[in-house]
PAVO-96077 format. One record per residue (C-alpha): y negated, z negated, x; residue in one letter. Coordinates in pm, 1 decimal, padded with zeros to 6 digits, m for minus. Each point is the difference from the previous one (the first is absolute). Example, Ala and Ser with C-alpha at 12.3 -4.5 7.8 and 13.67 -1.06 7.14 Angstrom:
BEGIN
site Y=00450.0 | Z=m00780.0 | X=01230.0 | type=A
site Y=m00344.0 | Z=00066.0 | X=00137.0 | type=S
end
This chain:
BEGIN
site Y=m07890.8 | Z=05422.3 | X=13656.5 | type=X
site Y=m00293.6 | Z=m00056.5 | X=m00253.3 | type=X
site Y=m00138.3 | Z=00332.7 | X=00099.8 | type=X
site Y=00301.1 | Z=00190.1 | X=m00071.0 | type=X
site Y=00084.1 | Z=m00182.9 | X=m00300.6 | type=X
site Y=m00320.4 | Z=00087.2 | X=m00126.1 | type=X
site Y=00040.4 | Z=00308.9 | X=00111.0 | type=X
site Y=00282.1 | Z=00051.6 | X=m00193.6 | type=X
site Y=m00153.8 | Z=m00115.3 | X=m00310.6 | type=X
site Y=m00202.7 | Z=00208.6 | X=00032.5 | type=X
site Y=00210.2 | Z=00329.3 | X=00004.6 | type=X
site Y=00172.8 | Z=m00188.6 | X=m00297.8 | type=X
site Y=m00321.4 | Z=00036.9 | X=m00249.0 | type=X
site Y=m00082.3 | Z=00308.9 | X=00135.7 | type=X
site Y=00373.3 | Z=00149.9 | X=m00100.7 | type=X
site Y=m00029.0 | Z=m00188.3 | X=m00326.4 | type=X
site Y=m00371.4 | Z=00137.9 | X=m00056.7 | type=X
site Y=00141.8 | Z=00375.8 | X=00047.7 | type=X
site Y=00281.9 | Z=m00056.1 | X=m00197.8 | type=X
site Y=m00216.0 | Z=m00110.2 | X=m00299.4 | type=X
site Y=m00238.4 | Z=00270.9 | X=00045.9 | type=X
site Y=00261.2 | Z=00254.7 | X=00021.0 | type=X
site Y=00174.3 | Z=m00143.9 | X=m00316.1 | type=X
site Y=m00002.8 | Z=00330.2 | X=m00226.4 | type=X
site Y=m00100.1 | Z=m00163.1 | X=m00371.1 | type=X
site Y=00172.0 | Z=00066.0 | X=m00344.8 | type=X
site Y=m00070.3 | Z=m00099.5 | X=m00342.9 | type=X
site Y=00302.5 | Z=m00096.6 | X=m00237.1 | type=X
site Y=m00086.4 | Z=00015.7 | X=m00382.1 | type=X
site Y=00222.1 | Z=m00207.8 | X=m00163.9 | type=X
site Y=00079.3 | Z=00006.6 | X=m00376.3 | type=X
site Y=m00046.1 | Z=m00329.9 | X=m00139.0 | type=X
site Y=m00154.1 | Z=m00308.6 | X=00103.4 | type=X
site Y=00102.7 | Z=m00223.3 | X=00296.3 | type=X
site Y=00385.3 | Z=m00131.8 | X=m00072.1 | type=X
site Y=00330.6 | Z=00025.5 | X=00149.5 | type=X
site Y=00040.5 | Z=00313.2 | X=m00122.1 | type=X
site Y=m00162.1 | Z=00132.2 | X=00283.6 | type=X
site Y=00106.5 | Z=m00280.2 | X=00265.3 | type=X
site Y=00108.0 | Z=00262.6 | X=00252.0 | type=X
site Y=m00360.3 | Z=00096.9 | X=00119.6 | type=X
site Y=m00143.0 | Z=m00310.8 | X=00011.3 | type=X
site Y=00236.0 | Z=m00123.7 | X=00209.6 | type=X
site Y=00041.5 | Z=00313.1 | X=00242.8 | type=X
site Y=m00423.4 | Z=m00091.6 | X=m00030.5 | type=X
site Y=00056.5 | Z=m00383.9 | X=00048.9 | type=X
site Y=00287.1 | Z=00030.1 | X=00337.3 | type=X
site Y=m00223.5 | Z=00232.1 | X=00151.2 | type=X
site Y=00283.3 | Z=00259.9 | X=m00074.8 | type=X
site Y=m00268.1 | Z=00268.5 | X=m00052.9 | type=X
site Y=m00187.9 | Z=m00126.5 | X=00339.0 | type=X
site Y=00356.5 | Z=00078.3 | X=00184.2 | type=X
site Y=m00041.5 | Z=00360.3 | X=m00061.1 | type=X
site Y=m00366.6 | Z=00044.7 | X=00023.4 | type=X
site Y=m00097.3 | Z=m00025.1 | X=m00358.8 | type=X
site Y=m00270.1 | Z=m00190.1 | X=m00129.9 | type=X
site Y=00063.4 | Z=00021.1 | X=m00414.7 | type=X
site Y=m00200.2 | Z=m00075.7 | X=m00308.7 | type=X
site Y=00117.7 | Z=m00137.9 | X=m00319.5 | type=X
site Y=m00158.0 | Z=00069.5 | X=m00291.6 | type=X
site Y=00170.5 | Z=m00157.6 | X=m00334.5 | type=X
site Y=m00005.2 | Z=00160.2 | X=m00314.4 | type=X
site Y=m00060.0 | Z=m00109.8 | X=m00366.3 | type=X
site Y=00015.3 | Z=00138.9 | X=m00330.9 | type=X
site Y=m00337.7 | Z=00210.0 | X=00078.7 | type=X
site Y=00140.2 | Z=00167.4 | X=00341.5 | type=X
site Y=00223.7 | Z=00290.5 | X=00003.8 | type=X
site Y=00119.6 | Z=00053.4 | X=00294.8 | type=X
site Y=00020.1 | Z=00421.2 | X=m00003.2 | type=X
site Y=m00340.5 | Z=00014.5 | X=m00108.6 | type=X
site Y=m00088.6 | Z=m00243.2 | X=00339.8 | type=X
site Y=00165.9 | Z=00181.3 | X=00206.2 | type=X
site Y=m00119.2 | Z=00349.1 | X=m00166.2 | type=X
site Y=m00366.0 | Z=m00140.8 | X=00057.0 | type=X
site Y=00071.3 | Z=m00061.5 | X=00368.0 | type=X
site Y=00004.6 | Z=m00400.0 | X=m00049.6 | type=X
site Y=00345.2 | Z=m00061.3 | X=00138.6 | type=X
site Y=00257.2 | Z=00185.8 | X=00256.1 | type=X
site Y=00279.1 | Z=m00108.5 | X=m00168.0 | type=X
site Y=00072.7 | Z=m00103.3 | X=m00359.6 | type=X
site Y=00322.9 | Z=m00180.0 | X=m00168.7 | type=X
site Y=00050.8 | Z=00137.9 | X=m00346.6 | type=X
site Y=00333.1 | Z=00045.8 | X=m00225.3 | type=X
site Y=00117.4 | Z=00310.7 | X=00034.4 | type=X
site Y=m00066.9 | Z=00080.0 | X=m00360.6 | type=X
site Y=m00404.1 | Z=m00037.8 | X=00029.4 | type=X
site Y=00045.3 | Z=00180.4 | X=00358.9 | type=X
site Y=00152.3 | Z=00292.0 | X=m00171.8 | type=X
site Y=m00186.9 | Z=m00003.5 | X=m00299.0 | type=X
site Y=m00312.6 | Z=00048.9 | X=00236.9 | type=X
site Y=00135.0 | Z=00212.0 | X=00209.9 | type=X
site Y=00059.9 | Z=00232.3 | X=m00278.8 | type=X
site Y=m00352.7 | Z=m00046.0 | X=m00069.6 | type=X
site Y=m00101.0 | Z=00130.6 | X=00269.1 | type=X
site Y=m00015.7 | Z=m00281.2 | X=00250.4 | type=X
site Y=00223.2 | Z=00101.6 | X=00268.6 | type=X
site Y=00169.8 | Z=m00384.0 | X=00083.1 | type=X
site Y=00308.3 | Z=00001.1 | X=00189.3 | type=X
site Y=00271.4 | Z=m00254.9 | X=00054.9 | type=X
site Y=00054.0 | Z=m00085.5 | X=00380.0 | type=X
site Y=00214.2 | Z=m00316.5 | X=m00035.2 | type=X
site Y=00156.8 | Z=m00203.3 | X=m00261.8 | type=X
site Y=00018.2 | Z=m00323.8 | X=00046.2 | type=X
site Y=00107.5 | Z=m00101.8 | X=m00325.8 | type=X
site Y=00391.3 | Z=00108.8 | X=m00037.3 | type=X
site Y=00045.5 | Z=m00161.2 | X=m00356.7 | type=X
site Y=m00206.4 | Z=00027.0 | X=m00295.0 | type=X
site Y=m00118.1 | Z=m00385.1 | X=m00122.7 | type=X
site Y=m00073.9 | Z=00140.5 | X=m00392.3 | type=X
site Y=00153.6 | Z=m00155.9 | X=m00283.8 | type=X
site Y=m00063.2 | Z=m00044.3 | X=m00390.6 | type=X
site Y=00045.7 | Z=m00366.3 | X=m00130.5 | type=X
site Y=00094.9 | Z=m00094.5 | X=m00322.7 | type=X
site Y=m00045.1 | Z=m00304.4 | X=m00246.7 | type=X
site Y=00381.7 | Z=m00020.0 | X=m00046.2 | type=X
site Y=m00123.1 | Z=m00163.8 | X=m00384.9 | type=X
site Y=m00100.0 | Z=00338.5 | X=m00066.1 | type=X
site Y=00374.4 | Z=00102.5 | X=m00017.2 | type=X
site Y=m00024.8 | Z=00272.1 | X=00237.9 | type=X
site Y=00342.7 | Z=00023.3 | X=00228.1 | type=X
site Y=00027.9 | Z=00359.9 | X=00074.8 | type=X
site Y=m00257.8 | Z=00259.2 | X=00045.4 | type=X
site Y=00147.8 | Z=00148.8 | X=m00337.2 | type=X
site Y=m00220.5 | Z=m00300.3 | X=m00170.9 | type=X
site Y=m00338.7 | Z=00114.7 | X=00113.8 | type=X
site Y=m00048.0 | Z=00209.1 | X=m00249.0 | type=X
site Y=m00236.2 | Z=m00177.7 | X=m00283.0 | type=X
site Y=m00128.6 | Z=m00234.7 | X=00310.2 | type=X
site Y=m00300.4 | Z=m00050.1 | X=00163.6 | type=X
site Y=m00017.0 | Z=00055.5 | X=00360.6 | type=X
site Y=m00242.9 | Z=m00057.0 | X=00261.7 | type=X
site Y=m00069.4 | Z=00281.6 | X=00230.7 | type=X
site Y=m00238.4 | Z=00046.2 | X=00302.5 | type=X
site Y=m00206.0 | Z=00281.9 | X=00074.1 | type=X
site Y=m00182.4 | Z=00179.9 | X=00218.6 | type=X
site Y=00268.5 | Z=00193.0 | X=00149.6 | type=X
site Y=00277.1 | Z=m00338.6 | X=m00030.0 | type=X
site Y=00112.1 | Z=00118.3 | X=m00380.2 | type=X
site Y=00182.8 | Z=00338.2 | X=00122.2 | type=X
site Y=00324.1 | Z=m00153.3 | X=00086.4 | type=X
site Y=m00016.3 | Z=m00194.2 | X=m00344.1 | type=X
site Y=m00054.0 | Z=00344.1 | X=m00178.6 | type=X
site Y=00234.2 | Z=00131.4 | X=00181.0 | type=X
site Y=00260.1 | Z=m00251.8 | X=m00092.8 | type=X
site Y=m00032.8 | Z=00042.5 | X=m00362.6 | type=X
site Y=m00038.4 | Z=00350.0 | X=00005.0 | type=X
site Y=00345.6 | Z=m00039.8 | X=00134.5 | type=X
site Y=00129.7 | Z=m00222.2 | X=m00297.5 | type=X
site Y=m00169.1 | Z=00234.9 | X=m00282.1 | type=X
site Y=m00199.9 | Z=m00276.4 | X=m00086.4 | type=X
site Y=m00334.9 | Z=00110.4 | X=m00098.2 | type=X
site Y=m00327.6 | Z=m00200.0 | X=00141.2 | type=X
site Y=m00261.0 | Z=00055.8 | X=m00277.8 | type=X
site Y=00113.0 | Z=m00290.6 | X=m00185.0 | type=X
site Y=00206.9 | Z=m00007.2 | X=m00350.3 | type=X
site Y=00345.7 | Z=m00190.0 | X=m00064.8 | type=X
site Y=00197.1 | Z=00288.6 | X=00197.3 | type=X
site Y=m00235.6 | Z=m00058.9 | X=00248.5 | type=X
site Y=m00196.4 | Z=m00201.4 | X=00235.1 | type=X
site Y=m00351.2 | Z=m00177.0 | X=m00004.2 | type=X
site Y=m00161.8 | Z=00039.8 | X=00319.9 | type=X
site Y=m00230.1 | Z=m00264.4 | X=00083.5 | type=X
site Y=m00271.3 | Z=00067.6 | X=00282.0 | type=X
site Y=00093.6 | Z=m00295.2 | X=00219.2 | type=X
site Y=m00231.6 | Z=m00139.5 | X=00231.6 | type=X
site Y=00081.5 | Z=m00092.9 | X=00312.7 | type=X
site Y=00161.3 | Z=m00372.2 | X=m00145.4 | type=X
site Y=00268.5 | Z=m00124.1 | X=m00201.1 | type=X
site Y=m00221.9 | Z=m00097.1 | X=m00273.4 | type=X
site Y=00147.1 | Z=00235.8 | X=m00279.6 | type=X
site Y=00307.7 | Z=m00157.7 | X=00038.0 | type=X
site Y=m00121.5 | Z=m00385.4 | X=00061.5 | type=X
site Y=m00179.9 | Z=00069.2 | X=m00377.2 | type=X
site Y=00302.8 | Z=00186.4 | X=m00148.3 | type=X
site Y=m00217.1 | Z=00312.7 | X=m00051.1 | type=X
site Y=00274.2 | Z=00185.5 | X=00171.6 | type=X
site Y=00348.2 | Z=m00031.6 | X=00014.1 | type=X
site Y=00009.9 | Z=00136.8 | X=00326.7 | type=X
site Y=m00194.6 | Z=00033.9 | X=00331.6 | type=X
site Y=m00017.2 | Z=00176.0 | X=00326.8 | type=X
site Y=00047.5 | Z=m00199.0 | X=00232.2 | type=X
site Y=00046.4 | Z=m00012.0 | X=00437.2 | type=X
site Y=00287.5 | Z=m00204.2 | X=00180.2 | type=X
site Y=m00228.5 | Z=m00137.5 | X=00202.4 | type=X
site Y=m00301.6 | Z=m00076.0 | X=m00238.8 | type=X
site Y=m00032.8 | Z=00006.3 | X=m00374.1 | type=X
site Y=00355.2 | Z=m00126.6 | X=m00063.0 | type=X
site Y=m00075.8 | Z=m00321.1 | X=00166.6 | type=X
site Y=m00274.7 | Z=m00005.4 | X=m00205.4 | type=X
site Y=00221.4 | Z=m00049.6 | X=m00320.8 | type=X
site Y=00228.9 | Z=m00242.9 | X=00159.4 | type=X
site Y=m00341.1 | Z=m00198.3 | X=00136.7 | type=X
site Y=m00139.4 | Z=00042.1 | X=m00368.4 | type=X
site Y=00301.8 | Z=m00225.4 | X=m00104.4 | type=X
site Y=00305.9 | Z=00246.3 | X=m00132.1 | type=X
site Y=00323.3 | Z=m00003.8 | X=00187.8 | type=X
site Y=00196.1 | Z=00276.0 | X=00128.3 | type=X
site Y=00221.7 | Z=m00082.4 | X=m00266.4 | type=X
site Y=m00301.9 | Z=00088.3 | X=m00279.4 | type=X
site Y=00047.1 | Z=00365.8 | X=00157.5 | type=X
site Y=00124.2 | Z=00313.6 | X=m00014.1 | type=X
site Y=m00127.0 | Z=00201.7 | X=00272.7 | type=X
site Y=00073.7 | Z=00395.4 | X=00113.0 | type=X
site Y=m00032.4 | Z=00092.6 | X=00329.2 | type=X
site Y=m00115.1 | Z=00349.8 | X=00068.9 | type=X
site Y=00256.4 | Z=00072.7 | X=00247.2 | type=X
site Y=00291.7 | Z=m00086.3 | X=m00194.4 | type=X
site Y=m00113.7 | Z=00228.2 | X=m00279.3 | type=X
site Y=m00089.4 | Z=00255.8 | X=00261.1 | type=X
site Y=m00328.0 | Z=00075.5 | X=m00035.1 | type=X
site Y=m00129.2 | Z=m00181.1 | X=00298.5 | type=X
site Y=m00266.5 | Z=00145.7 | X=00192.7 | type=X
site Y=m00083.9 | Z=m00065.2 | X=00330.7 | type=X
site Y=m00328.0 | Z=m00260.2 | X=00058.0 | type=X
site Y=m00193.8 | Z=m00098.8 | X=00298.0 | type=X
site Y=m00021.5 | Z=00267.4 | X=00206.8 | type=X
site Y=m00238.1 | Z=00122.5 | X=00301.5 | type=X
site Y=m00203.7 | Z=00273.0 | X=m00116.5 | type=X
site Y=m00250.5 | Z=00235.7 | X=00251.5 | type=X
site Y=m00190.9 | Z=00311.3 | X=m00089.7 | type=X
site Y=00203.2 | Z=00341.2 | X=00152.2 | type=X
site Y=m00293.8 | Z=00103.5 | X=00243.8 | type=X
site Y=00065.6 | Z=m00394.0 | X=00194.7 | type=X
site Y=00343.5 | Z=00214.4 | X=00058.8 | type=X
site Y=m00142.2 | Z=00291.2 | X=00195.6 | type=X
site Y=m00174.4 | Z=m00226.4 | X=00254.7 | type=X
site Y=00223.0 | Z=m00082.8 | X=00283.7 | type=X
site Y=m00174.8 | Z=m00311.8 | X=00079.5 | type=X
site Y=m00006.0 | Z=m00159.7 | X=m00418.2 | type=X
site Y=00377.5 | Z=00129.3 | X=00033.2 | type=X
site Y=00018.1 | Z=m00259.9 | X=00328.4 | type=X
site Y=m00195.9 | Z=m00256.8 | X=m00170.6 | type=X
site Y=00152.1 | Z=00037.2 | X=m00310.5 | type=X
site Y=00321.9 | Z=m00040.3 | X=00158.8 | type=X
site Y=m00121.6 | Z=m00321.7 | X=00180.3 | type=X
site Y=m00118.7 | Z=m00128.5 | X=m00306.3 | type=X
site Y=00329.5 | Z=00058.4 | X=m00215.1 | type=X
site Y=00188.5 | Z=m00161.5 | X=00342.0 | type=X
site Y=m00222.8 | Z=m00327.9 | X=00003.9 | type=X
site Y=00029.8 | Z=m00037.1 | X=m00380.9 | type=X
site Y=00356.7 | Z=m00005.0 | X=m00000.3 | type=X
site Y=00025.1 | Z=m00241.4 | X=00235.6 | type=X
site Y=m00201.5 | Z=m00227.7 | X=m00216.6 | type=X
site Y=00258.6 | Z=00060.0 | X=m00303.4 | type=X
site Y=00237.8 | Z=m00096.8 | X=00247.8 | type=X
site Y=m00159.5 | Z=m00304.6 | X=00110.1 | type=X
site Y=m00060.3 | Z=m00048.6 | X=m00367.4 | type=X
site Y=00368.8 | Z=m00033.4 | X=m00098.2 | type=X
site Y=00119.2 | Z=m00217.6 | X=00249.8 | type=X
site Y=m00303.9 | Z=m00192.6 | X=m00053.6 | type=X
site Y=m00094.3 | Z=m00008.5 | X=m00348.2 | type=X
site Y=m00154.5 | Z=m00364.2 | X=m00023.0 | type=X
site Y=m00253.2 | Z=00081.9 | X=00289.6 | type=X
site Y=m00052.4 | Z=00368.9 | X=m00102.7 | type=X
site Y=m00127.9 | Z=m00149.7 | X=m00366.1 | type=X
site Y=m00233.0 | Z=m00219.8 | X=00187.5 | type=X
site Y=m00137.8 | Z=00234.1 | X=00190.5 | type=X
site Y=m00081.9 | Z=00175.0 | X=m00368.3 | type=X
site Y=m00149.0 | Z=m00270.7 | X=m00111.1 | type=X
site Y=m00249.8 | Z=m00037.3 | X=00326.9 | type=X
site Y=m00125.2 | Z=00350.0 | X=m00084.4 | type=X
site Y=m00071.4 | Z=m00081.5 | X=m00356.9 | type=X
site Y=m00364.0 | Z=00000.9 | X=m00030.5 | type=X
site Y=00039.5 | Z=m00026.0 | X=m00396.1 | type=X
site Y=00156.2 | Z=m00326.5 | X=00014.3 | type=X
site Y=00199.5 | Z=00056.2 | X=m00278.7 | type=X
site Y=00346.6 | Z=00035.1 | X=00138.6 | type=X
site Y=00239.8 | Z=m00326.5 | X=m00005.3 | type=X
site Y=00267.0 | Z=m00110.9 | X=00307.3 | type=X
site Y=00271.4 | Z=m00047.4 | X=m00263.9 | type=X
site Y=m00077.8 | Z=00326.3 | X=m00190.2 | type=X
site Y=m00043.2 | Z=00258.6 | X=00361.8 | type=X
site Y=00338.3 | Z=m00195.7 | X=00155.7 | type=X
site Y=00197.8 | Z=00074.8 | X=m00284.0 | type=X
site Y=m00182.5 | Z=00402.8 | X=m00006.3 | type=X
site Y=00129.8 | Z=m00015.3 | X=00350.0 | type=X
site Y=00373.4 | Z=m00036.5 | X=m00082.5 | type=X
site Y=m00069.8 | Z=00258.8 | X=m00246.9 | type=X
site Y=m00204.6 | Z=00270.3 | X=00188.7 | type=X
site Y=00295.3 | Z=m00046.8 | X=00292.5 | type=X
site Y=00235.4 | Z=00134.2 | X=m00239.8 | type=X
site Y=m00112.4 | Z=00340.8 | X=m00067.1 | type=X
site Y=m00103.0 | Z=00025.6 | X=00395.1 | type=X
site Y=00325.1 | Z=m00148.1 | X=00105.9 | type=X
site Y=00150.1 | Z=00322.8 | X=00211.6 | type=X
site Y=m00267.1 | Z=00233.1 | X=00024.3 | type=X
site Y=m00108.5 | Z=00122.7 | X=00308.3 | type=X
site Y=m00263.9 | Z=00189.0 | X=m00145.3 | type=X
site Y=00142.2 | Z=00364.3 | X=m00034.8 | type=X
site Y=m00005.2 | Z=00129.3 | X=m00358.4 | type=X
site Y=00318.8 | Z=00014.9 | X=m00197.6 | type=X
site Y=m00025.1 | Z=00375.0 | X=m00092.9 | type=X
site Y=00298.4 | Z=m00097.4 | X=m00280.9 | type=X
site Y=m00275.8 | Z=m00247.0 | X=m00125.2 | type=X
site Y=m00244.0 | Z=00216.9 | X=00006.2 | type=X
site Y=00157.6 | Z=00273.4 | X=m00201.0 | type=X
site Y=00117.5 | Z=m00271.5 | X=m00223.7 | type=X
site Y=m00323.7 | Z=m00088.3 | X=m00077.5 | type=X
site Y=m00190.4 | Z=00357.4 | X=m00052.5 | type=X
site Y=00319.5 | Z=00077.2 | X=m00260.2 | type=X
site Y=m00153.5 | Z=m00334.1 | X=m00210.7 | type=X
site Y=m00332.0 | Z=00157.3 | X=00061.7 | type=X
site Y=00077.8 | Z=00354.2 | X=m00096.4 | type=X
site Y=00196.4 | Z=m00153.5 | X=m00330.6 | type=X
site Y=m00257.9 | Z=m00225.1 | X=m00094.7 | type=X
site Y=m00043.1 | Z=00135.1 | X=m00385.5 | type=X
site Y=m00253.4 | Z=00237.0 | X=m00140.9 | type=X
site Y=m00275.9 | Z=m00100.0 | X=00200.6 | type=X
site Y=00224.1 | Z=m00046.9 | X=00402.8 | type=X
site Y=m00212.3 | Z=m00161.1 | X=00316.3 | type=X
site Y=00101.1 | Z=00349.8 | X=00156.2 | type=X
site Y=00051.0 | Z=00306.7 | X=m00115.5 | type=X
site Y=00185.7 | Z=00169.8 | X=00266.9 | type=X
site Y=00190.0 | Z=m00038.7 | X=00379.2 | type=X
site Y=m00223.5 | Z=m00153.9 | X=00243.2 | type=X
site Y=m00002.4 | Z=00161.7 | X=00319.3 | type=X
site Y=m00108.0 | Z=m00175.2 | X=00322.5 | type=X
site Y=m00043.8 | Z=m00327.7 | X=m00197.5 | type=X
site Y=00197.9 | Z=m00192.9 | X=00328.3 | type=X
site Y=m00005.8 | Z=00063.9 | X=00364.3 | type=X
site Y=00263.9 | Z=m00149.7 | X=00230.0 | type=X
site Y=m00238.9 | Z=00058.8 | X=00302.3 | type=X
site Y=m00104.7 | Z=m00356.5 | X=00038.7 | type=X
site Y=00341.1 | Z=m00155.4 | X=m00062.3 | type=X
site Y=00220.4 | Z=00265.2 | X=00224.3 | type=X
site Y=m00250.5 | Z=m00149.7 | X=00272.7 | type=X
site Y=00108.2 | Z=m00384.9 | X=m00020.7 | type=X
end
């Protein structure tokens, strides 16, 4: 009985020693550091949701020195996640990046206002001071006030537009009246700095329609003409959503499993739990396939961002269903 038991632990870590070496590897770009934002891949990593369909994964965070297209253009990553309004920008660029999924159905971007600044409507921007972000993240903002006439080169019919960092700082030290700001992120940042929703005014970019969509998976078209990137792409996209899955109906556990793959340190329980709730939100109902309404939705903001747009004309072959049509 000994024998055979051994016998059959045996055959055991030989199947689990050929399933490991015939794991097919990926790399996954992400494009910020290690948060919540991007809870869905470390827990498809974490629960071994990857290892169910032959996929051992890399995770590479991101920072304010990483751009992801230019990773994935140099051959350092498989698979990127971008906004769609850097992806497009780059792809008009000449860096052919496509969208396979879309993980992200709802955009998280907002502008917050100091309510003491007396600004109620968008109508009382003008003569304001409003921090923007940029590289690539100030298109949507452009293309909002392009929208509302309101010039951006400063002047009392127009705006101020303050080069925000990636903080609330402008606003914490009244150098702007406004800020950009995440759901998920910077606007917790104000409330943590000591203001109250009710110090606010705050403009989401969906309900002024201008939203654009965020967080998307991103591969180079030639990973499309290989059947076997198409299969493990597909894989890949399968596995992932099962961690956003697991990710909403677990959000307390999915945020600790965040903060075990922080090697910074610098991320807080209380700060990726509440992220969590957050990030759920705008994943809440996706199933990964593209919203082609969403899409056009947000190449119109692109197209009408102003004298100086993110794009200058229709992409074409920007998305690919080929991955999604497969799950």
């Amino acid at each position: 009985m000994k024998k055979l038991i051994g016998m059959m632990m045996g055959v055991s870590v030989g199947i689990a020693s050929t399933a490991a070496l015939a794991a097919d590897e990926l790399t996954l770009q992400l494009k910020w550091v290690t948060q919540a934002q991007f809870a869905g891949y470390y827990v498809a990593k974490d629960k071994g949701f990857y290892d169910e369909v032959g996929l051992d994964v890399t995770i590479k965070p991101g920072g304010p020195d990483i751009a992801p297209p230019q990773v994935i253009a140099g051959g350092g990553a498989d698979v990127i996640i971008d906004w769609m309004p850097s992806a497009l920008a780059s792809r008009e660029k000449g860096v052919d990046l496509v969208n396979i999924a879309q993980p992200f159905k709802r955009s998280g971007m907002m502008l917050t206002c100091r309510k003491d600044s007396g600004i109620t409507s968008p109508a009382d921007f003008r003569g304001k001071t409003l921090g923007v972000w940029f590289f690539g993240n100030e298109y949507p903002f452009l293309s909002w006030m392009s929208q509302l006439g309101i010039p951006t080169d400063g002047g009392e019919n127009g705006v101020t537009v303050l080069k925000q960092g990636f903080n609330v700082d402008p606003f914490i030290q009244k150098q702007a009246d406004c800020v950009s700001t995440m759901t998920y992120n910077e606007y917790w940042q104000i409330i943590d700095a000591g203001f109250t929703p009710d110090d606010l005014v705050v403009f989401n970019y969906t309900d002024q329609g201008v939203a654009t969509l965020e967080d998307g998976l991103y591969v180079l078209g030639e990973s499309l003409e290989d059947p076997k990137m198409v299969d493990k792409l597909t894989r890949f996209v399968q596995a992932s959503m099962k961690g956003w899955e697991f990710a909403r109906s677990n959000p307390d556990e999915a945020a600790g499993i965040v903060l075990d793959n922080d090697a910074s340190g610098a991320q807080t329980e209380m700060h990726q739990k509440r992220m969590m709730g957050e990030i759920n939100k705008l994943t809440a109902g996706s199933d990964g396939t593209l919203d082609v309404e969403a899409y056009k939705t947000t190449v119109q903001t692109l197209l009408g961002g102003g004298s100086d747009p993110v794009i200058t004309k229709e992409p074409e072959g920007a998305y690919s269903t080929v991955i999604t049509d497969k799950l």
